[in-house]
TILUM-259367 format. One record per residue: residue number from 1; residue in three letters; x, y, z of N, C-alpha, C in turn. Coordinates in Angstrom, 1 decimal, decimal comma, m for minus. Layout:
<kolkols>
     n   res      n_u      n_v      n_w     ca_u     ca_v     ca_w      c_u      c_v      c_w
   NUM   ALA        X        Y        Z        X        Y        Z        X        Y        Z
...
</kolkols>
This chain:
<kolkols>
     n   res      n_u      n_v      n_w     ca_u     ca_v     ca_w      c_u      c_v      c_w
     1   UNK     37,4     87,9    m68,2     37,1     88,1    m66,8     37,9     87,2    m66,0
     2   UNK     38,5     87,7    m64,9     39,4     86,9    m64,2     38,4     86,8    m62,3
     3   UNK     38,8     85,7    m61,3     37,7     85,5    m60,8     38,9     84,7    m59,8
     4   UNK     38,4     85,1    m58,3     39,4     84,6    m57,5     39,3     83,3    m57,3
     5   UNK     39,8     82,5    m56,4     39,9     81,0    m56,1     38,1     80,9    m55,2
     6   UNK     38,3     82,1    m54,6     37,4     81,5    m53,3     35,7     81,9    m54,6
     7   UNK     35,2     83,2    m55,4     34,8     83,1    m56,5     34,2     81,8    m57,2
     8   UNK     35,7     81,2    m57,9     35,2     80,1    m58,3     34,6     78,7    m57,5
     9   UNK     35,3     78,9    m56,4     34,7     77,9    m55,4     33,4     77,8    m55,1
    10   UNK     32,9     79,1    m55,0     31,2     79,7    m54,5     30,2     79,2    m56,0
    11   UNK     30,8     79,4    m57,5     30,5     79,4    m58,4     29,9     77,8    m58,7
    12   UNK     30,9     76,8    m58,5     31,1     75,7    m59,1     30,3     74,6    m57,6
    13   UNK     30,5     75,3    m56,5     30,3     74,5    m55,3     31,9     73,4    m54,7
    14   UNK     32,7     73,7    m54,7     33,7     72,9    m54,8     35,1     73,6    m53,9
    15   UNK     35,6     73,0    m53,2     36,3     73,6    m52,1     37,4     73,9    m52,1
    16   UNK     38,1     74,8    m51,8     39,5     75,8    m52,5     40,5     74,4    m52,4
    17   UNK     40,4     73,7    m51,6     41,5     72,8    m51,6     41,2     71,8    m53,0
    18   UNK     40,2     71,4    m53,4     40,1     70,3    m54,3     40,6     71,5    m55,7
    19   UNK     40,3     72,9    m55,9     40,2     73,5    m57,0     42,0     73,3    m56,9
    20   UNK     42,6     74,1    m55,9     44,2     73,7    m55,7     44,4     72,1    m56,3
    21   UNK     44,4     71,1    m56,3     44,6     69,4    m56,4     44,1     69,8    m57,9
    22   UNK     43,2     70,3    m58,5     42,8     69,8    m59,7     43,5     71,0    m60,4
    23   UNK     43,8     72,1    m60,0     45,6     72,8    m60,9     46,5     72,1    m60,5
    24   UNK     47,1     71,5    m59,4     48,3     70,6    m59,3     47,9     69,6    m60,6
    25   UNK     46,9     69,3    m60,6     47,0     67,8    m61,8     46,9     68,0    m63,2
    26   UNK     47,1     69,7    m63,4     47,1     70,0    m64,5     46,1     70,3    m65,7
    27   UNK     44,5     70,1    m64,9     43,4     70,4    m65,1     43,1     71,7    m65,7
    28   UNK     43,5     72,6    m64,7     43,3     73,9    m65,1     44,5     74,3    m64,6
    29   UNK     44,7     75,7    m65,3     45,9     77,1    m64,8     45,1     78,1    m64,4
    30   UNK     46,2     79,0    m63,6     45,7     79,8    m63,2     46,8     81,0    m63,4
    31   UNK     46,3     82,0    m63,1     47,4     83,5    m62,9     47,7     84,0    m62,0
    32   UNK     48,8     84,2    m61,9     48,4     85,4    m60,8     48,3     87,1    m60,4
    33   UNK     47,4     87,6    m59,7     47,0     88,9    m60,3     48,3     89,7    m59,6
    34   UNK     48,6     90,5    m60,3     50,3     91,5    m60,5     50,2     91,9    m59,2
    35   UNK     48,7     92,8    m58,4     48,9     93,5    m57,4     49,1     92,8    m55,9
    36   UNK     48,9     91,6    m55,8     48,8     91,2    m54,4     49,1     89,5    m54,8
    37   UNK     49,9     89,1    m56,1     50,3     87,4    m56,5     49,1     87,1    m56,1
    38   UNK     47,6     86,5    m55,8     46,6     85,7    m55,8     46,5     84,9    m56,7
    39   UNK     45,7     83,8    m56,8     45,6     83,2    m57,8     44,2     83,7    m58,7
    40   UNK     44,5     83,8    m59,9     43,1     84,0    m60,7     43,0     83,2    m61,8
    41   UNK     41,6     83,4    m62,0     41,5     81,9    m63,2     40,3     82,7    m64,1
    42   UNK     40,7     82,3    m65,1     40,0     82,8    m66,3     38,9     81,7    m66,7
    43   UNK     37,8     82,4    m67,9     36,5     81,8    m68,1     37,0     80,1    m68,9
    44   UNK     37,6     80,2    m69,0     38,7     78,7    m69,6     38,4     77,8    m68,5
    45   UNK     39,4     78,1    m67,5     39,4     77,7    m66,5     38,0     77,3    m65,7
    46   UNK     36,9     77,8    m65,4     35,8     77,5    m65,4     35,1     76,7    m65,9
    47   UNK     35,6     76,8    m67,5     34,7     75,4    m68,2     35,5     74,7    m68,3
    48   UNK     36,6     74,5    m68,2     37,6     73,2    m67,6     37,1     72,6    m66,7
    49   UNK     36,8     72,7    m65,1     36,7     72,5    m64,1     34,8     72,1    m64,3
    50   UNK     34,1     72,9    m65,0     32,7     72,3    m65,2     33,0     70,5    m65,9
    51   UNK     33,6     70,7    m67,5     34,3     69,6    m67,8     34,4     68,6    m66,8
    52   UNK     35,5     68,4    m66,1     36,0     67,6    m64,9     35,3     67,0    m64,1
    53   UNK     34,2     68,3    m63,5     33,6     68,1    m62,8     32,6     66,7    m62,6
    54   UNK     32,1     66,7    m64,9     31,4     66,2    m64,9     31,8     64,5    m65,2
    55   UNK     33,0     65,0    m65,5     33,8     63,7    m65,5     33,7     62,6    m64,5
    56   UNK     34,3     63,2    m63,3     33,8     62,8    m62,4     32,5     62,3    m62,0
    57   UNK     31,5     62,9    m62,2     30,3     62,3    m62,0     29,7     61,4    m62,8
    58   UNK     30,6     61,0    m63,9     29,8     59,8    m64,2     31,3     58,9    m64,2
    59   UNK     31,9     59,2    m63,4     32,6     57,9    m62,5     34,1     57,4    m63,1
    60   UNK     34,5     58,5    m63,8     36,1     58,7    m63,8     36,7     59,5    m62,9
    61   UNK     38,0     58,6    m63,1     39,0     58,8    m61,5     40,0     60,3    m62,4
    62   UNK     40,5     60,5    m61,7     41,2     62,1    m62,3     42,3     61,6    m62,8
    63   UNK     43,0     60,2    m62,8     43,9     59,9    m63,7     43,3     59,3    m65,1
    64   UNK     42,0     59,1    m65,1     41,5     58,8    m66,4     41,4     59,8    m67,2
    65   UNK     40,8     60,7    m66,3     40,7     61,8    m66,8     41,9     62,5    m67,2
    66   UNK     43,1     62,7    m66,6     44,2     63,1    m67,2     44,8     62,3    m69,0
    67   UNK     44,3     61,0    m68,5     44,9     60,4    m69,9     43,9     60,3    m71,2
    68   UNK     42,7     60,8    m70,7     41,4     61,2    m71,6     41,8     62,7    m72,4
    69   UNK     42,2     63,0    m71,8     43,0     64,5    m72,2     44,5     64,5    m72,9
    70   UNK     45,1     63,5    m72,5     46,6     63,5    m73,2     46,7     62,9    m74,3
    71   UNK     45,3     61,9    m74,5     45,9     61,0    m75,5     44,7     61,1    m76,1
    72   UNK     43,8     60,0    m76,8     42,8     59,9    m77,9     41,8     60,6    m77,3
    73   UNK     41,2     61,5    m77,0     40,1     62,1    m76,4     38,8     61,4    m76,5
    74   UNK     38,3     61,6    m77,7     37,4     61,0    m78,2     37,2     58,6    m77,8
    75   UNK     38,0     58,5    m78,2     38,5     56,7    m77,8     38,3     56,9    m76,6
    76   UNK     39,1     57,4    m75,5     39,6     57,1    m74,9     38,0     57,5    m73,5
    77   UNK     37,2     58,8    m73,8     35,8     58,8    m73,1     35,0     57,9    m73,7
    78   UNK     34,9     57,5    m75,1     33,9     56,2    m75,1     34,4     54,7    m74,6
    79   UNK     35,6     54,6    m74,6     35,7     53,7    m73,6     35,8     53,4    m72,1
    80   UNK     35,5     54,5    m71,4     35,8     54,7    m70,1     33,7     55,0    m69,6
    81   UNK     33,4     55,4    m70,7     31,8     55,0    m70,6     31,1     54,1    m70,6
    82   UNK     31,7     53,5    m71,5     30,9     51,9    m72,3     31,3     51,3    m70,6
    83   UNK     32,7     51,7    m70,0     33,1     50,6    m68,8     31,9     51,3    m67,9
    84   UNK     31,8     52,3    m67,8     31,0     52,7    m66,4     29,2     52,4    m66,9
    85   UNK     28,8     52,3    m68,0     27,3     51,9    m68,0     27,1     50,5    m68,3
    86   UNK     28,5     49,4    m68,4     28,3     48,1    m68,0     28,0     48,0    m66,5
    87   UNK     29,3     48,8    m66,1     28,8     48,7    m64,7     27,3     49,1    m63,9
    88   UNK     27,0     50,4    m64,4     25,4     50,8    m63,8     24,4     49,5    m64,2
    89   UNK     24,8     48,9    m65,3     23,8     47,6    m66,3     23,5     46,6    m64,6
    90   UNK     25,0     46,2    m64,3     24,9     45,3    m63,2     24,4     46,0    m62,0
    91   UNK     24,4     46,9    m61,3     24,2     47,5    m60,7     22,4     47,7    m60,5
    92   UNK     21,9     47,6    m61,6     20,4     47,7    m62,3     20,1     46,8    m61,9
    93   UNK     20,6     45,8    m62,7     20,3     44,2    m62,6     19,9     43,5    m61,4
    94   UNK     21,5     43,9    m60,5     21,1     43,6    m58,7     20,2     43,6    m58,7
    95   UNK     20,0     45,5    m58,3     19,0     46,4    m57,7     17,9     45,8    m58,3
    96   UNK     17,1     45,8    m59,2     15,9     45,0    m59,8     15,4     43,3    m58,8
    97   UNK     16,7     42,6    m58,7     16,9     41,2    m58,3     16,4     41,4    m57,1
    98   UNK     16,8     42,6    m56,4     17,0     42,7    m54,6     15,6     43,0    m54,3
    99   UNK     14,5     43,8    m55,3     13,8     44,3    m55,0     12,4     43,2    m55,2
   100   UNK     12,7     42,3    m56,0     12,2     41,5    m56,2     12,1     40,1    m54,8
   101   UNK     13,6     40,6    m54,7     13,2     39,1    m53,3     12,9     39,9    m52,3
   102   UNK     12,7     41,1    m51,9     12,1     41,5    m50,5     10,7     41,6    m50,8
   103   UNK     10,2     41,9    m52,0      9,0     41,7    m52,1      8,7     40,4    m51,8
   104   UNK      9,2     39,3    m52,0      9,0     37,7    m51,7      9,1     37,7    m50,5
   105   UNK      9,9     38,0    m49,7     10,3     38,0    m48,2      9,5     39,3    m47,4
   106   UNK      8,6     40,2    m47,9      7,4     40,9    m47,4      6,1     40,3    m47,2
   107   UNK      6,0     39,1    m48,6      4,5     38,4    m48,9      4,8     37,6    m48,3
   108   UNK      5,6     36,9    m47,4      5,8     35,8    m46,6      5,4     36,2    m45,2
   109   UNK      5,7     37,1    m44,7      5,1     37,7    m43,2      4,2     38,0    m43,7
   110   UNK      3,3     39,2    m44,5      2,6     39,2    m45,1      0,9     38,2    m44,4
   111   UNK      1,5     37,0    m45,4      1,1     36,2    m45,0      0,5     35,2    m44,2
   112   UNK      1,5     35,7    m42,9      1,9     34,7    m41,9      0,8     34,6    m41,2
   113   UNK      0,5     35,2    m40,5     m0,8     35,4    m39,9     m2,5     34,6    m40,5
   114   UNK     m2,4     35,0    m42,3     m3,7     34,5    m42,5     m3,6     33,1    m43,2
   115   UNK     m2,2     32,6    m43,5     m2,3     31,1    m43,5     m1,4     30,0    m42,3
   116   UNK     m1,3     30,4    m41,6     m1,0     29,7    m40,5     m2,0     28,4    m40,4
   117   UNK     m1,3     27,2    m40,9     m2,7     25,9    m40,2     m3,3     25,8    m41,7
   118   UNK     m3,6     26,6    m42,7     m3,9     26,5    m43,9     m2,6     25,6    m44,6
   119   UNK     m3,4     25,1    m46,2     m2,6     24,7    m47,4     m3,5     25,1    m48,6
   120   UNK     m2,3     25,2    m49,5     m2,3     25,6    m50,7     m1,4     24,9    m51,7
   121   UNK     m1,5     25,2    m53,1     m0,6     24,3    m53,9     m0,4     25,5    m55,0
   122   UNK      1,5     25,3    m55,0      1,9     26,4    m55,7      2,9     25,8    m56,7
   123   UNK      3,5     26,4    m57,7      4,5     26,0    m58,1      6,1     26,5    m57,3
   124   UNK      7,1     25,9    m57,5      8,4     26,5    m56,8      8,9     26,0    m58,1
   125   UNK     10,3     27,3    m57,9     11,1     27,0    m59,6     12,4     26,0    m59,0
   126   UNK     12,9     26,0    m59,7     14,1     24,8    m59,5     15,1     25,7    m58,5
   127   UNK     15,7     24,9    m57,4     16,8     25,6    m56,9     17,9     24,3    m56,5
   128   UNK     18,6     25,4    m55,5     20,0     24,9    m55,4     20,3     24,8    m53,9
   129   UNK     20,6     23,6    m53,2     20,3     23,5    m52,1     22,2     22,5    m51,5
   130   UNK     22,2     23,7    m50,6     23,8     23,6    m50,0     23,7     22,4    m48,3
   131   UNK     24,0     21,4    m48,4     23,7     21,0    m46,8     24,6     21,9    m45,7
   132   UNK     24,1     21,9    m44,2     24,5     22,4    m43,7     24,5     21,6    m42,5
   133   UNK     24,1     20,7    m42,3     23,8     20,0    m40,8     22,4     19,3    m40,7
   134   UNK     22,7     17,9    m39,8     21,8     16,7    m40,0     21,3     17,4    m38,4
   135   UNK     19,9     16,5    m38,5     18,8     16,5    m37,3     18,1     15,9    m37,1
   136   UNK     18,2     15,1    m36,0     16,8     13,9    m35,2     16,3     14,6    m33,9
   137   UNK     14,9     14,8    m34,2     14,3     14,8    m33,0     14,6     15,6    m32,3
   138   UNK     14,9     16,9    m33,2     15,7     18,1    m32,6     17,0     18,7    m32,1
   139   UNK     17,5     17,0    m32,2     19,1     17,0    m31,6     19,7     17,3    m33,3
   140   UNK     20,6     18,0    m33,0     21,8     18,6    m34,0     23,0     18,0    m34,3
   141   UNK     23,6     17,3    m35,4     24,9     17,4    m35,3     25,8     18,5    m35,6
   142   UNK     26,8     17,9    m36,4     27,9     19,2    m36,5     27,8     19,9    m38,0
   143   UNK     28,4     21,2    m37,9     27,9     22,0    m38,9     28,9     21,8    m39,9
   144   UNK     28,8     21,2    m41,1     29,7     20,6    m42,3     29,3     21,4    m43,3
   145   UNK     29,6     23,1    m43,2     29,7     24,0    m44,5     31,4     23,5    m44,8
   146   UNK     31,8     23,9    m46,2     33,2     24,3    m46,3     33,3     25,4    m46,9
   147   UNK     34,8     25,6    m47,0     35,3     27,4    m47,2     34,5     27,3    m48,7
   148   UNK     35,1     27,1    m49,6     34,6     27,5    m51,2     32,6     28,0    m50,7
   149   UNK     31,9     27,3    m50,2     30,6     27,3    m50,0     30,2     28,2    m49,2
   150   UNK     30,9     28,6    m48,2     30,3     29,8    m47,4     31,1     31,1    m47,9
   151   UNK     32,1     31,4    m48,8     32,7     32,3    m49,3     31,5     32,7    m50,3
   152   UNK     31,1     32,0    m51,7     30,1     32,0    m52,1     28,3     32,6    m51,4
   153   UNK     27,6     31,6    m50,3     26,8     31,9    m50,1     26,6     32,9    m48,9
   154   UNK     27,6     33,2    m48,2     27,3     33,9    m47,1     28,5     35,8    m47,7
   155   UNK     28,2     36,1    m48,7     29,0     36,8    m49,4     28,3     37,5    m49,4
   156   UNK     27,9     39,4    m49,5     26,9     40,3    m49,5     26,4     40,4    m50,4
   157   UNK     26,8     40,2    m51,7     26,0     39,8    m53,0     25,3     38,9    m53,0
   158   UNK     25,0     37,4    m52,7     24,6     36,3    m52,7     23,5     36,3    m51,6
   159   UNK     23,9     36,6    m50,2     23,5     36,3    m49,0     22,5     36,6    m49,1
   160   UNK     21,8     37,7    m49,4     20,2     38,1    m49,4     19,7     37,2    m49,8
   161   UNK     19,5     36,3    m50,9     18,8     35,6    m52,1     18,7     34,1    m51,3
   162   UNK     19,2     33,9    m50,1     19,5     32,9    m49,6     18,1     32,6    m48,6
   163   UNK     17,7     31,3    m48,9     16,7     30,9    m47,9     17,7     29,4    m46,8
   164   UNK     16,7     29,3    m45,8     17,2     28,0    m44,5     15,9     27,1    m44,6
   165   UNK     16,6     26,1    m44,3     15,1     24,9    m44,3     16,0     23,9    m44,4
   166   UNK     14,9     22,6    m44,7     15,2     21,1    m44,2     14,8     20,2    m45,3
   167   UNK     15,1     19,2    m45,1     14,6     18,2    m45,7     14,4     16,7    m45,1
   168   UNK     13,2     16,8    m44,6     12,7     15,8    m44,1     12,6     14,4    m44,3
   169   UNK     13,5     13,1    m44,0     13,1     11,9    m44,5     12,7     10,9    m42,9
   170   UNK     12,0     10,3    m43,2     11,7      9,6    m41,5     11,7     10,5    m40,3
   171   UNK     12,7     10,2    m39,4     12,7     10,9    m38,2     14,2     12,0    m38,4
   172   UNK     14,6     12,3    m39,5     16,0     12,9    m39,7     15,5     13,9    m40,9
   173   UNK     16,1     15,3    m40,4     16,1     16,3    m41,1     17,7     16,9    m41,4
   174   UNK     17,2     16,9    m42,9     18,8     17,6    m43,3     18,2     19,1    m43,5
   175   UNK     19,5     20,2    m42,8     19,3     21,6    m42,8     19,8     22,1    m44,3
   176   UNK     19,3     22,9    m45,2     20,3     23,4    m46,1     20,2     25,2    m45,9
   177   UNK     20,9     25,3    m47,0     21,1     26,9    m47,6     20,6     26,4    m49,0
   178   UNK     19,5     27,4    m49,2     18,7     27,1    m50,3     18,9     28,5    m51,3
   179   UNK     19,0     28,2    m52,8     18,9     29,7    m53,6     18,1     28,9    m54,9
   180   UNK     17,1     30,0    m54,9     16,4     29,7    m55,9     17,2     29,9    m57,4
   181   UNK     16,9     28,7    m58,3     17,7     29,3    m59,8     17,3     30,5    m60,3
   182   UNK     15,9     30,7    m60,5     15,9     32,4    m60,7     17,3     33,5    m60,7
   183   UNK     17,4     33,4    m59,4     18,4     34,1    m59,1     19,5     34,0    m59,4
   184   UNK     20,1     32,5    m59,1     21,2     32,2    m59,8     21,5     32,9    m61,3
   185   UNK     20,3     32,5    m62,0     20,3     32,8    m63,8     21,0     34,6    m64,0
   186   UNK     19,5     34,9    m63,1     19,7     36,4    m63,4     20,6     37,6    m62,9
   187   UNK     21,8     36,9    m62,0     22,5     37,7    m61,5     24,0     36,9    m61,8
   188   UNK     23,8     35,9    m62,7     24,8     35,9    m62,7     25,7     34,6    m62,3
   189   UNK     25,5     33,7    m60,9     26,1     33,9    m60,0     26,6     31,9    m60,4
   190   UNK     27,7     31,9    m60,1     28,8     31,5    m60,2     28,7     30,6    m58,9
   191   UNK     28,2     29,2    m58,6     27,9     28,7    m57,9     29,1     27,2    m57,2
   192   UNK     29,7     27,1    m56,2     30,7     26,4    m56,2     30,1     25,0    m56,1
   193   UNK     31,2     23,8    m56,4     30,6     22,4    m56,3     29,9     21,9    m54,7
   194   UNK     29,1     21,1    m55,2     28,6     20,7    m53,5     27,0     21,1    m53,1
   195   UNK     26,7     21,1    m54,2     24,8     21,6    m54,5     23,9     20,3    m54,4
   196   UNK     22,6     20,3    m54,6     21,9     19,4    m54,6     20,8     20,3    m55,3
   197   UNK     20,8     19,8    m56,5     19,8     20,5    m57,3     18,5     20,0    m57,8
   198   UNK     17,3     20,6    m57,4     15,8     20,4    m57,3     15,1     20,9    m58,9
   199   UNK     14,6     20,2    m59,4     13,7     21,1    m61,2     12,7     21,5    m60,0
   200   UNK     12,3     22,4    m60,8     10,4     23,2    m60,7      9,8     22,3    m60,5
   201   UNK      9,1     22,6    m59,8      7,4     21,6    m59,3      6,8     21,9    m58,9
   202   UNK      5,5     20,7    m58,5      3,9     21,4    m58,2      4,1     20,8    m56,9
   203   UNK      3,8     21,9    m55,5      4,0     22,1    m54,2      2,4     21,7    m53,1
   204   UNK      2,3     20,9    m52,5      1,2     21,5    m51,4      1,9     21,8    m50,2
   205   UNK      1,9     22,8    m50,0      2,1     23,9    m48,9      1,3     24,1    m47,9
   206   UNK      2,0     24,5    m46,4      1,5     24,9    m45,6      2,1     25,2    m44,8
   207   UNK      1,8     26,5    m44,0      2,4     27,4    m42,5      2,2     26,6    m41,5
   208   UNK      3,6     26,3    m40,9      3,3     25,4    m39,6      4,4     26,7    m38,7
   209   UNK      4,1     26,7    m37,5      4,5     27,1    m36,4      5,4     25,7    m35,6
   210   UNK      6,5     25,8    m35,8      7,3     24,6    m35,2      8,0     25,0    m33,7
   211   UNK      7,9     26,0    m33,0      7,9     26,2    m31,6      9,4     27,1    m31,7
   212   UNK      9,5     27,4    m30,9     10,9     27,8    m29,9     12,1     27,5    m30,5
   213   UNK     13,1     28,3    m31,2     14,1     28,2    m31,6     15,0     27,2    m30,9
   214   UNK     14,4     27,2    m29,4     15,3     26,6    m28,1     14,8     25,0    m28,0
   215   UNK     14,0     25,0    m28,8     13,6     23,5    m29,2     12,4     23,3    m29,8
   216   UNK     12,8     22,9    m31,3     12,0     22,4    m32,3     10,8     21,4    m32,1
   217   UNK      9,4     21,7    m32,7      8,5     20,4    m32,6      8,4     20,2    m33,7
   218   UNK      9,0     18,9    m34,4      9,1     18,8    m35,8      8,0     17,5    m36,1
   219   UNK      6,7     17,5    m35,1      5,8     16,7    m35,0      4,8     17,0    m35,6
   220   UNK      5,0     18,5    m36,3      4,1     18,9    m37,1      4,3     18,8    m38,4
   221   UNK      5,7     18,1    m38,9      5,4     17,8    m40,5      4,4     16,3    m40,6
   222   UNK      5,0     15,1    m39,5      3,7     14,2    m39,4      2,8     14,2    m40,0
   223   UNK      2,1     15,0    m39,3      0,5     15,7    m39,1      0,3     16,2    m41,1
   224   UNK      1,6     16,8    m41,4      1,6     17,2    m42,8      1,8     16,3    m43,3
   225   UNK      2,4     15,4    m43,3      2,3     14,5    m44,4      1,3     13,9    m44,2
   226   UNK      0,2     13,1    m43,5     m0,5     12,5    m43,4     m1,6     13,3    m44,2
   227   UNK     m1,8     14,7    m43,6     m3,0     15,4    m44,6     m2,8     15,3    m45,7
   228   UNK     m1,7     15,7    m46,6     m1,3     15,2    m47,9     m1,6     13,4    m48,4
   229   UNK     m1,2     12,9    m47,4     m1,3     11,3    m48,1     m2,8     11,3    m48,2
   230   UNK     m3,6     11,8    m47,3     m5,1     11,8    m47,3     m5,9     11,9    m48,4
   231   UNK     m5,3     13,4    m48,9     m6,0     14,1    m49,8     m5,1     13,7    m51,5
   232   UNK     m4,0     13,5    m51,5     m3,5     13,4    m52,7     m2,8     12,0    m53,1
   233   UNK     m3,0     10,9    m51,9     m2,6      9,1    m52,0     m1,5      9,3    m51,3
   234   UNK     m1,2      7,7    m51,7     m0,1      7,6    m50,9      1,2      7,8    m52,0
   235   UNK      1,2      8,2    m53,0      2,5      8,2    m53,6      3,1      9,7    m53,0
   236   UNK      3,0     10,8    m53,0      2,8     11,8    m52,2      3,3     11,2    m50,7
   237   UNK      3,1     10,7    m50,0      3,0      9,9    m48,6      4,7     10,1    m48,5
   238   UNK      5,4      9,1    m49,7      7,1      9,0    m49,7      7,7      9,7    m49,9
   239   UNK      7,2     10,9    m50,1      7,5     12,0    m51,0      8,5     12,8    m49,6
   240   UNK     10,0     13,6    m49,8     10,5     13,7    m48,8      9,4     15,2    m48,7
   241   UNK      9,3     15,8    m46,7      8,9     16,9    m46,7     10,0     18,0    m46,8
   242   UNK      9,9     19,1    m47,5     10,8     20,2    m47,5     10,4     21,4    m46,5
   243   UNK     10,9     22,1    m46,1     10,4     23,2    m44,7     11,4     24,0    m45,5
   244   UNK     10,8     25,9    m45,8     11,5     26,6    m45,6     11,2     28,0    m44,6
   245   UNK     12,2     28,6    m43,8     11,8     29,5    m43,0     10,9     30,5    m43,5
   246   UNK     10,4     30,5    m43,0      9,5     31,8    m43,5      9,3     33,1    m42,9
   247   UNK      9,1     32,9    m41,6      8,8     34,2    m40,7      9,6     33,4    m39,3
   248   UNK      9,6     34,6    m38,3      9,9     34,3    m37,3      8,7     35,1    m36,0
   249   UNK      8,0     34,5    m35,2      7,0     35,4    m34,4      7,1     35,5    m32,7
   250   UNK      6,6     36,7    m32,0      7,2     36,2    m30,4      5,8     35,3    m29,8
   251   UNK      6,5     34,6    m29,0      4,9     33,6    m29,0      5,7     33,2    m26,8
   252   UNK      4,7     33,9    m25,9      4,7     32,9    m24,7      6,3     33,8    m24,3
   253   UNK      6,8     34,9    m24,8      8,3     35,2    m24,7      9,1     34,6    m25,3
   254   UNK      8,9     33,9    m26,4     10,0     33,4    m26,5      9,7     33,5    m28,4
   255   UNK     11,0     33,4    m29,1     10,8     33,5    m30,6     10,7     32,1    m31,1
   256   UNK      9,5     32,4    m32,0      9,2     30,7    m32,7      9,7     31,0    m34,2
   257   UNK      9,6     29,8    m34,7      9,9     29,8    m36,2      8,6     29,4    m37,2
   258   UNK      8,7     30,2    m38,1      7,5     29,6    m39,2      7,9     28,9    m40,4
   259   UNK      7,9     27,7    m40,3      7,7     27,1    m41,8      7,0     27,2    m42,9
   260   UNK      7,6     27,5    m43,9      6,8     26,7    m44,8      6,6     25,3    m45,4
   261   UNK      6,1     24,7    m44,9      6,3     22,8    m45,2      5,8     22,6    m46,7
   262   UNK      6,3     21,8    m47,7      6,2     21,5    m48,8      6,0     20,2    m49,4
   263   UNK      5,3     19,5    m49,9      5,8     18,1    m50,6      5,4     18,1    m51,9
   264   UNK      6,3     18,0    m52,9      5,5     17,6    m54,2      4,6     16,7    m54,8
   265   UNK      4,2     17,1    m55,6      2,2     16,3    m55,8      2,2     16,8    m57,3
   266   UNK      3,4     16,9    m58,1      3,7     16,8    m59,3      4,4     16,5    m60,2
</kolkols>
């Protein structure tokens, strides 16, 4: 059975120019019919182009596919698979990773609302914390990322997984870029020099509302440490406080920030 271009196009879904490109590349032949030179393509030709087709869809380029055909057939598709379901593997992996921190970053707004002004005591797993800039009293200095460090963390692979916060000693807060090791482990990730690395620990926590992006009241970790030194001594007391962002809410017109304030008590 012979079957015209436009035929096989309607057949396969596939558009007379790409069926042209994939006879130029030597894919398929074709004939042409005696009475009017057209092109025609025989049932060969059809499951050629099915072939191809599927080639393509699991993510060979049409020169692989050409040298999948020229040379070891067999070798030459189990290796060009083995490459493409490493690939889907990490692709999994992400995807699993990503789904997992927006669930973390849903239960935090979540949240927001019904522990505001509450505490609780949680575990946090070890992470990795980048400085980014010193702070007194709301005043800011200068922002001391370097290249290797924001290439890294502000990268669309990495960036998601990234939290902001501080670290409180006296009247001076240091800002970082925080990534939990979790993530690090599970994805992989290749971390440049210049970290400050925290183990796992036992947390008391609490949602503070620190005011206006346009000016911080950082008078409310105080207030948090003192409730802690209250309840859990004074060793806890010297203990630095950690803040990470958590939510952001509109409050009076204007956007505030939500903490999470932390100190360890284990």
């Amino acid at each position: 059975m012979k079957y015209t271009i436009g035929e096989v196009a309607n057949f396969l879904h596939l558009s007379r120019d790409m069926i042209r490109y994939y006879e130029k590349r030597g894919v398929i032949v074709s004939e042409r019919n005696e009475n009017n030179n057209y092109r025609t393509y025989d049932n060969m030709a059809v499951f050629e182009l099915l072939d191809t087709i599927q080639h393509k869809n699991l993510n060979l380029s049409i020169r692989e596919i050409e040298a999948m055909r020229q040379g070891d057939y067999e070798h030459n598709k189990s290796r060009y698979l083995d490459r493409y379901y490493n690939e889907l593997k990490s692709e999994i992996s992400y995807g699993t990773a990503l789904l997992k921190r927006i669930d973390e970053l849903k239960s935090r707004y979540d949240l927001r609302e019904q522990k505001i002004g509450n505490s609780w005591i949680k575990s946090v797993s070890g992470h990795y914390r980048y400085h980014i800039v010193d702070s007194r009293k709301g005043e800011f200095g200068s922002i001391e990322l370097t290249v290797p460090i924001s290439e890294v963390l502000f990268s669309d692979y990495v960036n998601p997984f990234v939290d902001y916060g501080f670290t409180s000693i006296d009247d001076m807060e240091s800002w970082y870029a925080v990534i939990s090791e979790s993530y690090t482990d599970e994805l992989s990730i290749d971390l440049p020099h210049g970290y400050k690395y925290e183990p796992e620990g036992i947390y008391l926590c609490s949602l503070v509302n620190i005011g206006s992006v346009k000016k911080f009241d950082m008078s409310v970790i105080d207030m948090f440490r003192k409730d802690a030194s209250e309840n859990y001594g004074e060793m806890v007391a010297i203990n630095p406080v950690r803040g990470i962002i958590a939510s952001r809410v509109k409050k009076d017109g204007e956007l505030h920030v939500v903490m999470e304030l932390q100190i360890k008590i284990g």
